[in-house]
C-alpha positions in Angstrom: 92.9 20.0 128.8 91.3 21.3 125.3 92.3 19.3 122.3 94.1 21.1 119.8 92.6 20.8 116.6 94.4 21.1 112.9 92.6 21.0 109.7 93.5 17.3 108.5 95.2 17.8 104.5 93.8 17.7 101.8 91.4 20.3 103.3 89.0 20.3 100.1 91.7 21.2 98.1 91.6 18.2 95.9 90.0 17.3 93.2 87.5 15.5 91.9 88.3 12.6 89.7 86.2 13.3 86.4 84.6 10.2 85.3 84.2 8.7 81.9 80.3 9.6 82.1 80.9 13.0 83.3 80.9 15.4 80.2 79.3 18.5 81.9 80.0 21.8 82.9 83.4 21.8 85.6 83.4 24.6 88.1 86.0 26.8 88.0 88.4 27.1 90.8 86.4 30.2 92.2 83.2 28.5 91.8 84.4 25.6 94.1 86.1 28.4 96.6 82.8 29.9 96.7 80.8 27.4 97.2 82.9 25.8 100.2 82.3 28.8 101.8 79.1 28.7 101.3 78.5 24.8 102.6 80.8 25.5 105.7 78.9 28.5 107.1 75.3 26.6 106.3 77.0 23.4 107.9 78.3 25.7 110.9 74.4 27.2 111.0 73.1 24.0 111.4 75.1 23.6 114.3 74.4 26.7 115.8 70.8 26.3 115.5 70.7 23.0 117.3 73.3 24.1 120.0 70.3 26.7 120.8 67.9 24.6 120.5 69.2 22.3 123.2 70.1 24.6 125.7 67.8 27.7 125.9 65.7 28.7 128.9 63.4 31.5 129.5 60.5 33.0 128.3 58.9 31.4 125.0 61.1 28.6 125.1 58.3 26.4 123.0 58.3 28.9 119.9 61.8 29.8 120.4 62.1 25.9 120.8 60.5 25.0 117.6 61.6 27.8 115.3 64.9 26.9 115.7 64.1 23.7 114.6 63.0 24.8 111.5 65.8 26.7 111.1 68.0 23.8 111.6 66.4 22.0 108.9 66.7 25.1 106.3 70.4 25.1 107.5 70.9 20.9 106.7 68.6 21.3 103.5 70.3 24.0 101.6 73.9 22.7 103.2 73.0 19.0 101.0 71.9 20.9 98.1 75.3 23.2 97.8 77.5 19.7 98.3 75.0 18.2 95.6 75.6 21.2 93.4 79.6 21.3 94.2 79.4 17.3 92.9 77.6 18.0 89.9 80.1 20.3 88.8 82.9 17.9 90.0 83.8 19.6 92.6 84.9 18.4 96.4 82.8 19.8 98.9 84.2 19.5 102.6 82.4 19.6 105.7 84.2 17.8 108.2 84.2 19.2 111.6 87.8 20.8 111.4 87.5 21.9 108.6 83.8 23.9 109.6 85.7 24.7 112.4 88.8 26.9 110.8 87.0 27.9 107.7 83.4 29.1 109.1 82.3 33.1 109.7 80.1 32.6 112.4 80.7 33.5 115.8 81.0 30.5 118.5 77.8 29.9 120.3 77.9 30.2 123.9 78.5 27.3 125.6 75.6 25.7 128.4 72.3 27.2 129.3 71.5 30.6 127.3 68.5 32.7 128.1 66.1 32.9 125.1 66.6 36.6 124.6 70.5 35.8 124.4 70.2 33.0 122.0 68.0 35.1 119.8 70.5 37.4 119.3 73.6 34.9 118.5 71.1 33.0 116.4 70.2 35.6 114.6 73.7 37.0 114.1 74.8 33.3 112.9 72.0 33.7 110.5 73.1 37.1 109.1 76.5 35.9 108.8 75.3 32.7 106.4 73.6 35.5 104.3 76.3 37.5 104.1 78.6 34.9 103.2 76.2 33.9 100.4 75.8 37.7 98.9 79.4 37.9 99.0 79.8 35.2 96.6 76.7 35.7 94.9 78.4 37.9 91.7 81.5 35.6 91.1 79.0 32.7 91.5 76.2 33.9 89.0 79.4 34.7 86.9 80.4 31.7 86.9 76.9 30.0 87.2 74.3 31.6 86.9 71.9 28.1 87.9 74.3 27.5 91.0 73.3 31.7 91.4 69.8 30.8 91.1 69.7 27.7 94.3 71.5 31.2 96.3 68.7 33.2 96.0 66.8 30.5 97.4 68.9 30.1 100.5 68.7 34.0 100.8 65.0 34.3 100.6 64.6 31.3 103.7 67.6 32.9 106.0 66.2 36.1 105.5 62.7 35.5 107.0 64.2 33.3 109.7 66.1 36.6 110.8 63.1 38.2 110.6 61.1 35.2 112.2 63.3 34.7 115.5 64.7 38.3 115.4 60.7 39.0 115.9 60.4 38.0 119.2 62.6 40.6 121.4 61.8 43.2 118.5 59.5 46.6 119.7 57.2 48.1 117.6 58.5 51.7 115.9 55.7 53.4 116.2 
């Protein structure tokens, strides 16, 4: 029998306790929405990329194998950086499982063995979600930010040529 599942509350609707030492810059509200949405879908990538990576079979396995490895890391990387960020400007990032689970905007990976030309598409649509996420946010966030902007168009610029990198591989030429 499945496990139902509720967000636990708070649900990274707190806030931060400002400390005595802490004079800086304080996110707005919609920087902090932002930038939860942002950390869940890179947290939810991660996942996504190691739930491939674990169960794929078929032809070029080993790339497939590896890339999504690297992709993993991008995922974890740019997820600590965005928490970091969200800390430095006192806000409460949130990335516990239920809360990755409800708030995310990638699709469910299949579950069990996938064939490598099946995975590549769900990774790469996982992928394209993260980046769409992020260029949703991206005005209201270099609005608000325009450094917190800045650490985005990094996280673009690496999901983009991993789309392009493991989206490469069932790809035909045009000509």
């Amino acid at each position: 029998m499945a496990k139902t599942v509720s967000v636990p509350q708070p649900a990274g609707a707190r806030s931060t306790r400002r400390e005595n030492a802490e004079k800086g810059f304080k996110a707005p509200a919609a920087l902090s929405k932002n930038m939860q949405r942002v950390l869940v879908d890179l947290t939810a990538l991660h996942l996504v990329g190691k739930q491939a990576h674990w169960n794929i079979v078929g032809p070029n396995f080993r790339d497939l194998h590896l890339n999504l490895d690297e992709l993993v890391s991008i995922a974890r990387a740019n997820s600590d950086v965005t928490a970091e960020r969200m800390r430095a400007l006192h806000a409460t990032p949130d990335a516990r499982p239920a809360v990755v689970a409800e708030q995310s905007s990638l699709a469910e990976f299949p579950q069990g063995e996938v064939h490598t030309h099946d995975a590549i598409d769900h990774v790469v649509q996982a992928i394209e979600a993260t980046v769409w996420t992020i260029r949703d946010v991206h005005d209201e966030v270099d609005e608000a930010d325009p450094t917190t902007a800045d650490l985005l168009h990094g996280f673009l610029s690496e999901l983009e040529q991993q789309a392009w990198f493991i989206s490469a591989e069932t790809r035909t030429a045009s000509n």
